[in-house]
N, C-alpha and C positions, 0 to 999 in steps of 0.2 A: 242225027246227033242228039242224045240226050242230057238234058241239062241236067247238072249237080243239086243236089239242095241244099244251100248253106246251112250250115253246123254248128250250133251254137258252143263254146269254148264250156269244159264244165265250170259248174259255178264257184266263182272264185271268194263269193260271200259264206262261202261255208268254213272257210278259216279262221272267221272273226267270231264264232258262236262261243257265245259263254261258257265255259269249261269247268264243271266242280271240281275239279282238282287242284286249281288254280287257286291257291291260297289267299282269302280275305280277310283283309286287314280287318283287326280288332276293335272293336268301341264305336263311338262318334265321328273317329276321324274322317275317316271317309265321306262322310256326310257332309261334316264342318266344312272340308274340303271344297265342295261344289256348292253350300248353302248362299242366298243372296245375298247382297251386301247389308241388309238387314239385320241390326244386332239385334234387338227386339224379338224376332221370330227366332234367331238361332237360342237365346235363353227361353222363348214361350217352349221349344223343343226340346231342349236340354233338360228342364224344371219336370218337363211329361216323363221323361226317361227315369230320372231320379226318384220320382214319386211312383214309379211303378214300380221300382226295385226293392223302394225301402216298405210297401205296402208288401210285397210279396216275400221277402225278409220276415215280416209280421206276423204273417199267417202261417209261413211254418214253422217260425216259433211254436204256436199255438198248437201246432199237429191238427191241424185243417184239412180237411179230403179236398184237396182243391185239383179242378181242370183247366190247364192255361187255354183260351182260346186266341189262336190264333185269326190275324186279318190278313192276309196275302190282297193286294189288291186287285179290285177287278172281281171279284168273284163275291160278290154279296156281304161283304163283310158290315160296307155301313147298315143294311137293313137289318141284321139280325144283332149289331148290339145295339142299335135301336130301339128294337123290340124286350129287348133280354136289361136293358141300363135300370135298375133298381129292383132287379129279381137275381142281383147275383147269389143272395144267400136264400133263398125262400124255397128250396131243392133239395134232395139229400148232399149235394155237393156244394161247393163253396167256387163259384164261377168266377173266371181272373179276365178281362177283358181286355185284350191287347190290341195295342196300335200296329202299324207297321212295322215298329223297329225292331220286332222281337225275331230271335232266332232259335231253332230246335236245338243248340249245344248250350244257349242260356238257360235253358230248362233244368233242374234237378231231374237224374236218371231216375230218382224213385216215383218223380209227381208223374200225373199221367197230362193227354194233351186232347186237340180235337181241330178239325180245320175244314175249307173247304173248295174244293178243285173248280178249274171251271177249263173247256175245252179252249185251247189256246187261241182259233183262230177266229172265236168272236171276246175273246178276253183282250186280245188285240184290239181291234176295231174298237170295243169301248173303253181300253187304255190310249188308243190316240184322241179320241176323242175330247176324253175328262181332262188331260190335259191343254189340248187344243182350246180349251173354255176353260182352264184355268183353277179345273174344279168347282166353278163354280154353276147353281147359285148354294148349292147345298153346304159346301166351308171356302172361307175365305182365310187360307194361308196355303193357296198352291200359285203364286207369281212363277214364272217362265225361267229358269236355269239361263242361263247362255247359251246351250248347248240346247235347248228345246228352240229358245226364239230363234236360233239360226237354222234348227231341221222347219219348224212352221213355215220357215218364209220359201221354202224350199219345195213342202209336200203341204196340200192342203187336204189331202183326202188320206184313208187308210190303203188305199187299191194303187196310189201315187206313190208311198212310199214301200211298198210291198213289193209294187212290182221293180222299182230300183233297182230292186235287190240282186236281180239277173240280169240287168242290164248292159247291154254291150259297150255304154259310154262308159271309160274310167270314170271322172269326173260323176257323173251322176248316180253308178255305185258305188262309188265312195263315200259321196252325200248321204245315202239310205242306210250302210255299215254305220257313218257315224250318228246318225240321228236315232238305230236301233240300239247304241250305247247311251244314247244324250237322253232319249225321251224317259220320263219316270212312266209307272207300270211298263209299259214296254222293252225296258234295260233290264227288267228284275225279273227271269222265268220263274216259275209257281216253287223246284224243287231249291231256287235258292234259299227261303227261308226253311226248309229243310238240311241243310247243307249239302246233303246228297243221296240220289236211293240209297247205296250203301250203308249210310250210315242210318237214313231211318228203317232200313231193313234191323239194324242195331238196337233202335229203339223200339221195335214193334209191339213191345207187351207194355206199353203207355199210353198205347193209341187208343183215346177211348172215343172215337166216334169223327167219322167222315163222311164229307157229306160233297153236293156237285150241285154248283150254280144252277144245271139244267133241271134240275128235280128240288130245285128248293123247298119247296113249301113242304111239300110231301116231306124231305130230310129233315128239317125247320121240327115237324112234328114226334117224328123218333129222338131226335136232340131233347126236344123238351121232355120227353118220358124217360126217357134215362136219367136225365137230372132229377127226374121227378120235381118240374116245375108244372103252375097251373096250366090248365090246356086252353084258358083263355086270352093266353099270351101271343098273337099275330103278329106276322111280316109286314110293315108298309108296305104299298105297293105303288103310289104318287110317285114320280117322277125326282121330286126335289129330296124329300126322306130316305129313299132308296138309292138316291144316286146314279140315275138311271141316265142313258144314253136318251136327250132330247127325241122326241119324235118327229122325221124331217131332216134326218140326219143321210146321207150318203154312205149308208153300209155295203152298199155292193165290191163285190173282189172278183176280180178273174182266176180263171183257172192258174193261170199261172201264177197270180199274189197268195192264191190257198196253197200251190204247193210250196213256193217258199219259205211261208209262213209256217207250215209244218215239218219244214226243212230245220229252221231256225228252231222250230222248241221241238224239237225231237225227243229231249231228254224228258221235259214234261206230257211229255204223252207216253214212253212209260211209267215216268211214276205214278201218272193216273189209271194206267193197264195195273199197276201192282194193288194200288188204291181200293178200285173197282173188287178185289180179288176180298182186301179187309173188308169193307162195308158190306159186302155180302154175309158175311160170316158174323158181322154186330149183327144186322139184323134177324139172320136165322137164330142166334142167340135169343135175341130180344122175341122172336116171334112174330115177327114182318115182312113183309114179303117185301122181296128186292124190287127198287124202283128199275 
């Protein structure tokens, strides 16, 4: 008589994946919405929002060649306006350096833009992380949501709550569904601040320059030659400037938390296959050889 081999149910976490189509509420609200009970941090936030709007109002008054730089997080973003924070005009272009809160439909269709990918399932792992530690010691304004301190006490690891995700206990993938909406970088895949391929397929003659976590320095280099900024301008690489995932940290994932995890941002790895496809073509422009 031969035995069966049980059958895993298909995954029922694949229903909750964040959807571009799915219409996102306008403005702050959202945010205010979930923000801590801290009035304090919701105006230090609000004041950021404001002052970048009414600066960038400013400059195209002026008819400024400006390129908004986006930070998606996760992906190198604090190192390079680290490195770039008082070189924004010293280029032939006039560099805009954005927070988080920026979205590709807040952009004027005429300005151009620039960003940078990073592959989803170590963007992971050091989006649990940063928040697991609070952001910290690098900025101190990322306190716990609700909704993070209850996935923490939960999942202490990336590969705990990864693997969740397929898990045959209701209860415990229910837990890992709602912890991958609760936790920050982890709730936000890379084409949300895009709003969607589509539509940056829409905007694609804005794009001026794309670059990927994994080849940073190398992209770091072509960014600054296209701005025509000095080449003496470097990447931190220190742990605390960079923002880097502590050394000593538990990065390990099973087979089955990398496929989940690739399950879950599926949409972000084509955008990054489309990505891939532009920065090729920046640099044969430019006369660089693809990293």
């Amino acid at each position: 008589m031969t035995s069966q081999r049980e059958v895993k149910p298909t995954k029922p976490f694949e229903e909750h994946i964040p959807n571009p189509h799915q219409k996102r509420p306008p403005g702050l609200l959202p945010l205010l919405k979930r923000t801590p009970a801290s009035l304090n941090w919701r105006l230090k936030y609000s004041l950021q929002v404001l002052r970048r709007e009414s600066l960038g109002i400013g400059r195209r008054l002026q008819g400024r060649r400006l390129v908004h730089l986006f930070h998606f997080g996760k992906t190198g973003g604090t190192a390079i306006k680290a490195a770039l924070e008082g070189f924004e005009t010293a280029g032939n272009y006039e560099l805009v350096l954005h927070d988080h809160g920026l979205w590709l439909d807040q952009i004027p269709m005429t300005e151009r833009f620039a960003f940078v990918l990073r592959d989803p399932v170590t963007r992971f792992v050091s989006g649990f992380y940063s928040r697991l530690r609070q952001e910290l010691p690098r900025h101190h304004n990322g306190p716990w949501f609700p909704e993070e301190e209850k996935a923490f006490a939960r999942f202490q690891t990336p590969n705990q709550l990864a693997l969740a995700l397929s898990s045959t206990d209701d209860d415990l993938r229910t837990a890992a569904i709602e912890a991958m909406h609760g936790i920050r970088h982890i709730e936000s895949p890379q084409w949300k601040w895009l709003r969607s391929l589509e539509y940056l397929r829409k905007r694609r003659s804005g794009i001026f320059f794309v670059g990927f976590q994994e080849s940073l320095d190398q992209d770091f280099e072509l960014f600054k030659s296209l701005l025509g900024l000095p080449g003496e301008i470097k990447l931190p690489h220190d742990e605390v400037a960079a923002h880097k995932t502590p050394s000593g940290m538990d990065k390990r994932l099973d087979l089955e938390s990398i496929s989940n995890i690739k399950t879950w941002y599926q949409r972000d790895y084509e955008l990054i296959a489309y990505c891939k496809e532009i920065a090729s073509e920046i640099r044969q422009a430019h006369g660089s050889v693809p990293s």
